[in-house]
C-alpha positions in Angstrom: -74.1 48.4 36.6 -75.1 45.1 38.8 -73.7 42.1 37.3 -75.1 38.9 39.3 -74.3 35.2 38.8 -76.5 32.6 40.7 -74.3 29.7 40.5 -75.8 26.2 40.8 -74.4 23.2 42.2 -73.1 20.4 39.8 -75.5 18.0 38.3 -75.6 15.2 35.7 -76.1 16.2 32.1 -79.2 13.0 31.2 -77.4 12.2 27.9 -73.7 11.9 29.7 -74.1 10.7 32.5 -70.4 11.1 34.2 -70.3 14.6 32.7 -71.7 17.9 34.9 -72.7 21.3 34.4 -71.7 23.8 36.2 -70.6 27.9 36.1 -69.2 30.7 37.8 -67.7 34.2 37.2 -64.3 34.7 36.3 -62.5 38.3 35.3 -59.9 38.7 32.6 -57.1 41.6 32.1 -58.1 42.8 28.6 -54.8 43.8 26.8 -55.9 47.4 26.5 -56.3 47.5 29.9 -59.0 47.0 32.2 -60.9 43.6 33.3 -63.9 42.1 31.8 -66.4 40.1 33.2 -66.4 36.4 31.5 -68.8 33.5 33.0 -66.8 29.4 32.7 -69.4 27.4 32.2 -68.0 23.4 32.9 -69.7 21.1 30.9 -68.2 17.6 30.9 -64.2 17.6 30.0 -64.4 21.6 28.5 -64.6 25.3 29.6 -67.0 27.1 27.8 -66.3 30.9 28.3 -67.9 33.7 27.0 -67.9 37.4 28.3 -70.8 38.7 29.8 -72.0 41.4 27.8 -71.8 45.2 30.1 -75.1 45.9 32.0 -76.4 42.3 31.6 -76.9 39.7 34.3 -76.4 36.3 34.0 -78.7 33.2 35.6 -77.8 30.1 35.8 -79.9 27.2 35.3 -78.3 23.3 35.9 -81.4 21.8 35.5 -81.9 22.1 31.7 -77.8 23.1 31.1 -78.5 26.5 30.0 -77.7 30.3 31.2 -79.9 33.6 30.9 -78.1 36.8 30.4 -80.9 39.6 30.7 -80.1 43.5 30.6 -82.1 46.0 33.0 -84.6 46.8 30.5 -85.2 43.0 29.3 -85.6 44.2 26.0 -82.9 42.3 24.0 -82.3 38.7 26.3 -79.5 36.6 25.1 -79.4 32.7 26.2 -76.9 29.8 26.1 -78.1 26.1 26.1 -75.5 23.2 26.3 -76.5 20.0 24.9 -74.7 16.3 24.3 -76.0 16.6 20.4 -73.8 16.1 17.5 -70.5 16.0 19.2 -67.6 17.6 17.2 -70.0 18.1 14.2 -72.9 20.4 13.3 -76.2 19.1 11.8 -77.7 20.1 8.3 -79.2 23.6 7.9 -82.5 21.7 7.2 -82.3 20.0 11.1 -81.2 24.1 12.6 -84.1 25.0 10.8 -86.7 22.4 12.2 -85.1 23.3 15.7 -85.2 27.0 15.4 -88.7 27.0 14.2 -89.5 24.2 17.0 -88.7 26.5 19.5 -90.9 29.5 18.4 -93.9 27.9 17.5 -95.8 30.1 15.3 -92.8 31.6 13.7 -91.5 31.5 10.5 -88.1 31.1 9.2 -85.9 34.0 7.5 -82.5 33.0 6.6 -79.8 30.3 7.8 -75.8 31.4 7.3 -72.5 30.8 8.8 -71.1 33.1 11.7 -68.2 33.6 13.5 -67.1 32.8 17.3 -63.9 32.9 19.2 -64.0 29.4 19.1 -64.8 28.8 15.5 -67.5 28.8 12.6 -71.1 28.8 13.7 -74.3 28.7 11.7 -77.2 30.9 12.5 -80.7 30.8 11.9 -83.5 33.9 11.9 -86.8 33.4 12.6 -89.9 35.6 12.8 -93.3 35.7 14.8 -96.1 38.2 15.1 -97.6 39.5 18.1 -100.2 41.5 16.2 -100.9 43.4 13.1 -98.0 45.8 14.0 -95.4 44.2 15.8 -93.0 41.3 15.8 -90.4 39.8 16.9 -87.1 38.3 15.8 -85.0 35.3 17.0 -81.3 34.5 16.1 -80.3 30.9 17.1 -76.7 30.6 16.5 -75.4 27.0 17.0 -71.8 25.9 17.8 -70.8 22.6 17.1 -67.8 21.5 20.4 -66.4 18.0 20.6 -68.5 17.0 23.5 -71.9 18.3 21.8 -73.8 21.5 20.5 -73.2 24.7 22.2 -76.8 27.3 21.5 -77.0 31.1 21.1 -80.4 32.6 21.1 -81.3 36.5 21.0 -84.6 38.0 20.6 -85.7 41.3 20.5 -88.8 43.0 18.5 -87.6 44.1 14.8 -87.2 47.7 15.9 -84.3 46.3 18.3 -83.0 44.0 16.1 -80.2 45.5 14.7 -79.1 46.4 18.6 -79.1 43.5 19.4 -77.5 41.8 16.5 -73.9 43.7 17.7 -74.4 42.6 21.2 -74.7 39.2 20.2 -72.1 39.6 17.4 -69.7 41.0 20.4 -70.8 38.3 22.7 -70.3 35.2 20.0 -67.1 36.4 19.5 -65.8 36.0 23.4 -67.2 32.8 22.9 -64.3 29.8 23.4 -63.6 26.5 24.5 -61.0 25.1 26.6 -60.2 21.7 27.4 -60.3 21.1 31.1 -56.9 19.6 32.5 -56.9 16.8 34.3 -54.5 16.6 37.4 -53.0 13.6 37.9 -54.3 11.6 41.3 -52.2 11.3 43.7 -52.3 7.8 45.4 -51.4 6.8 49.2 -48.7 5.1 50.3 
């Protein structure tokens, strides 16, 4: 099992302006024994960790604040978006909707509930598109309201590997957390 990070150099978030994005790997002693794999993702004054899930990868993009984590098959990609949206408070179910079905145009919406996270309550939305008569393919957008904006969960996978996925994701939202970032006092010159 290869586990790769690229790990970007700091940039602005657009909205924040003072705030930056950034991520690398850190390792954990799991009380049972054993390490895991986790990924800190920096975004303004917090720590966003999360584990990466076994036998998935995770890319790092600065650009658009977001990280892919893809296993060796591709079949079932999870994603993580940072945004500066809402801080400390989650929109309507109506405005998840609207964004869920924004992002998969064509698709059509299936349910909206609450979920859990090792931070705290999240709200998810399902949607569904077609690729042909035959096949289609399912997206949870799980959404995370944190004090400096709207953390994003996305999983898709065609409905066959849908319920796979669902407890990969489930696993993974539940690693998820936020820490605030201490500051360290400056020390001035004499």
């Amino acid at each position: 099992m290869k586990i790769l990070c690229l790990i970007f150099a700091s940039c602005s978030l657009a909205a924040a302006g003072t705030n930056s994005f950034r991520a690398f790997d850190s390792y954990e002693v799991m009380l049972e024994g054993g390490t895991a794999h986790t990924l800190v993702v920096d975004a303004g004054r917090e720590h966003l960790v999360t584990r990466v899930p076994r036998g998935y990868e995770a890319t790092v993009d600065a650009g658009t604040q977001s990280v892919a984590f893809n296993e060796e098959t591709g079949s079932i990609p999870i994603a993580m978006r940072v945004t500066t949206n809402s801080p400390g408070v989650l929109p309507g179910d109506d405005t998840l909707r609207t964004n869920a079905l924004a992002a998969n145009p064509g698709g059509d919406f299936l349910q909206a509930a609450g979920c859990a996270t090792g931070y705290g309550p999240a709200r998810f939305v399902d949607t569904t598109r077609s690729l042909d008569p035959f096949h289609s393919v399912r997206t949870r957008h799980a959404f995370v309201a944190c004090p400096e904006g709207i953390v994003e969960f996305t999983f898709t996978s065609k409905d066959v590997d849908f319920d796979k996925g669902r407890v990969v994701f489930n696993l993974f939202l539940s690693s998820f957390r936020v820490e605030k970032i201490e500051q360290q006092p400056v020390k001035m010159a004499k």
